[in-house]
Phi, psi and omega in degrees: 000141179256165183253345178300322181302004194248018181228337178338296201222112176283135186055063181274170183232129191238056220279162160275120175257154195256151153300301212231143161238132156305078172195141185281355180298147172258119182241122147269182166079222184285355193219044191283304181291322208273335187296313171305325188282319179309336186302326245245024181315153186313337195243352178257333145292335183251045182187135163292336178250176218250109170306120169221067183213044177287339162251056184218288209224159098295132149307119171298185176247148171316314212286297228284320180313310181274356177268335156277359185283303192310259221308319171268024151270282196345297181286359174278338171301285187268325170113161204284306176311340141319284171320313197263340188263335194252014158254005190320301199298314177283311172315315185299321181284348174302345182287316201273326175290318200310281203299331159288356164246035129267333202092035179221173172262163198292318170304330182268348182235142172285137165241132178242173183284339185171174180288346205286301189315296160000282169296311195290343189274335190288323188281294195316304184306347181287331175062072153319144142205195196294132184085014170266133152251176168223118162269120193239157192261173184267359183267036168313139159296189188246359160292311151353299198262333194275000161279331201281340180280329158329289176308334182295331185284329165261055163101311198306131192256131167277119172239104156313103210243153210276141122352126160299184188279000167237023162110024216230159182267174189261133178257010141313306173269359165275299161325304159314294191315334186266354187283350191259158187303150182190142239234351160194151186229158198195119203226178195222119206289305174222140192257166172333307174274356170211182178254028165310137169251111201282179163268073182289354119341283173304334187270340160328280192298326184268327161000270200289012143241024158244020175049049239219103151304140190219104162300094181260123181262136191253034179297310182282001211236318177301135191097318182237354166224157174299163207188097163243106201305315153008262196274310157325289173089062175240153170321295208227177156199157176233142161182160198250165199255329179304339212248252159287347147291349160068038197228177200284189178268160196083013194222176185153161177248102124314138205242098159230130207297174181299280188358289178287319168348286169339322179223070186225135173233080193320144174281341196226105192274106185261169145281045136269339178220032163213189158220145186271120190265309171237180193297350191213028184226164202191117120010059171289139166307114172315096152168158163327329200302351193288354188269344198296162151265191194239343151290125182205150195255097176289351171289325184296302177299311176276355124341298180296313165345271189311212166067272218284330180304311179287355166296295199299259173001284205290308172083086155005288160306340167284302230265330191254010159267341178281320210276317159318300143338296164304303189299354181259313160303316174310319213262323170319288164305319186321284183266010145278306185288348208215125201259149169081027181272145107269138198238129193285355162332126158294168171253162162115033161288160204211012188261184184281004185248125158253148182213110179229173179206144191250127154321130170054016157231150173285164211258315163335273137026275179306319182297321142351281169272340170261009151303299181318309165280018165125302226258109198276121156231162189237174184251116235237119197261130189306337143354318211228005142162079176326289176338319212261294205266339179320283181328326199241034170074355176290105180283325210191124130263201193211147212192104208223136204229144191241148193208183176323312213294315185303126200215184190274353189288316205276010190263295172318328173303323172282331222226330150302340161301302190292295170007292187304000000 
């Protein structure tokens, strides 16, 4: 194998177009070709069911699958340190693709093992104690909320801020929370248990004139809604790459402004991002890179490369008018077609995620049987974002998320299960 064929063109994107696609999907709009080529990913040609778990997993794309197989047959060739010196040039754009599908430089992102490692590294580099609040919205994810209930043991005071009455958050009462001094605030774009979409923008806008560092975790949302750190006005965001970005698992970003950077000090100090300079002294890198380690699966990071180019390609406003569409016909039928459904979306959701619950069956249960008809979908247990779900009676949904890949043939599929 030459490694030279992998440095021309950093991410270059090669896709395979098929002659023929074998699919019953009906795909409309702006991404009609691109949905068909997406469709046609390793697991969705060598498999009859229908994926609806793109915010658990996304199917990768053929293109993203092979620059990571290429890279570890490379380094089995040559040896990893090899293999990686002689990707240097492609690993570097990936920092310049990450930050160009947020609005950000290059400089400013991190590449992590997932968001959790991400967000936790960014509270942590805050060095909290005793006399800090933190103010968090309730749709914290739940790796999210047990550091910050963690931080709680040593002094940190947390304030939870309440939902309005239609599940949406009050940007009223966020706003009182923030008039009192507070030492980070932490929102969530879109959360794990519904398809709500918050207003992070607005939540952006009250931070920053309440001078608020403001965390967003962006897990659900980069890759199927636009995400402009920008425009958003949050410090930092996190988000994982398995998920509506379609890159492999184990990979992920963090974003943290200049600004904030200044007054961040990772607790555990790697040599990647930092250098050791006197005997009893160190360096930190100007850049995000100070969060990073020096181990890392670079097959995996060009995998994400390839990912986040085709995300740009493919263009975010398509992909969330296509996901969006579904999710909205799906919630439609769900309760025409399907009797005792309720769907746990507050309205006006609007992300590529539906959460329903059938009356007097467990959501285990229902998942269960639409394993059966075909259709993978997961089951998102009030555990696993108490803050959010506790309030709205929710033991457990069921939860079923749309990506390109996805067309209405996988809507019928669902409703036929439930049916049966």
């Amino acid at each position: 194998m030459d490694p030279s064929r992998y440095t021309s063109d950093p991410l270059e994107v090669k896709r395979p177009i098929p002659e023929t696609a074998e699919s019953g999907a009906v795909i409309v709009g702006p991404i009609a070709v691109e949905a068909e080529r997406a469709r046609l990913t390793h697991g969705a040609a060598a498999s009859a069911r229908h994926h609806l778990n793109a915010a658990g997993s996304a199917l990768p794309t053929a293109t993203t699958l092979r620059a990571v197989t290429e890279h570890l047959e490379l380094e089995a060739e040559i040896g990893g340190y090899e293999a990686g010196a002689s990707a240097r040039d492609r690993l570097e754009a990936v920092y310049t693709a990450a930050g160009e599908l947020i609005g950000a430089p290059a400089a400013d992102i991190a590449l992590v093992e997932s968001a959790t490692v991400g967000w936790r590294r960014a509270v942590d580099a805050m060095r909290l104690g005793p006399g800090d609040r933190v103010v968090a919205c309730r749709t914290t994810y739940v790796s999210s909320a047990l550091q910050l209930l963690e931080l709680e043991r040593t002094g940190v005071t947390v304030d939870v801020v309440a939902d309005d009455s239609d599940g949406q958050l009050d940007l009223a009462a966020l706003e009182a929370a923030l008039s009192e001094p507070a030492a980070l605030l932490t929102g969530t774009h879109v959360p794990t248990s519904s398809g709500r979409v918050e207003p992070a923008a607005a939540v952006g806008a009250l931070a920053n004139t309440a001078g608020v560092p403001y965390l967003l975790d962006a897990t659900q949302s980069v890759g199927q809604l636009p995400t402009d750190v920008g425009e958003i006005g949050c410090d930092a965001l996190v988000t994982t790459g398995r998920k509506f970005l379609r890159a492999p698992r184990g990979t992920g970003i963090l974003y943290v402004s200049d600004e904030l950077l200044d007054r961040l000090r990772p607790t555990c100090p790697d040599v990647r991002g930092a250098l050791w300079s006197g005997e009893h002294d160190f360096e930190l890198a100007d850049s995000a890179r100070r969060f990073e380690t020096w181990e890392a699966a670079h097959a995996l990071r060009l995998g994400l490369g390839v990912a986040l180019t085709e995300a740009r390609e493919t263009g975010v406003e398509a992909i969330a008018e296509h996901v969006s569409r579904l999710s909205a016909l799906l919630r439609a039928r769900l309760v025409e077609e399907v009797a005792g459904v309720r769907i746990a979306d507050p309205p006006g959701s609007a992300s590529g995620i539906v959460t329903f619950v059938i009356e007097g069956e467990e959501p285990q249960r229902t998942q269960e049987r639409l394993a059966q008809g075909g259709c993978d979908t997961v089951v998102v247990p009030a555990s696993h974002g108490l803050w959010e779900m506790a309030p709205r009676g929710l033991a457990g949904i069921v939860r079923a998320s749309f990506h390109v890949y996805n067309g209405e043939d996988d809507i019928d599929a669902v409703i036929a299960a439930l049916r049966a």
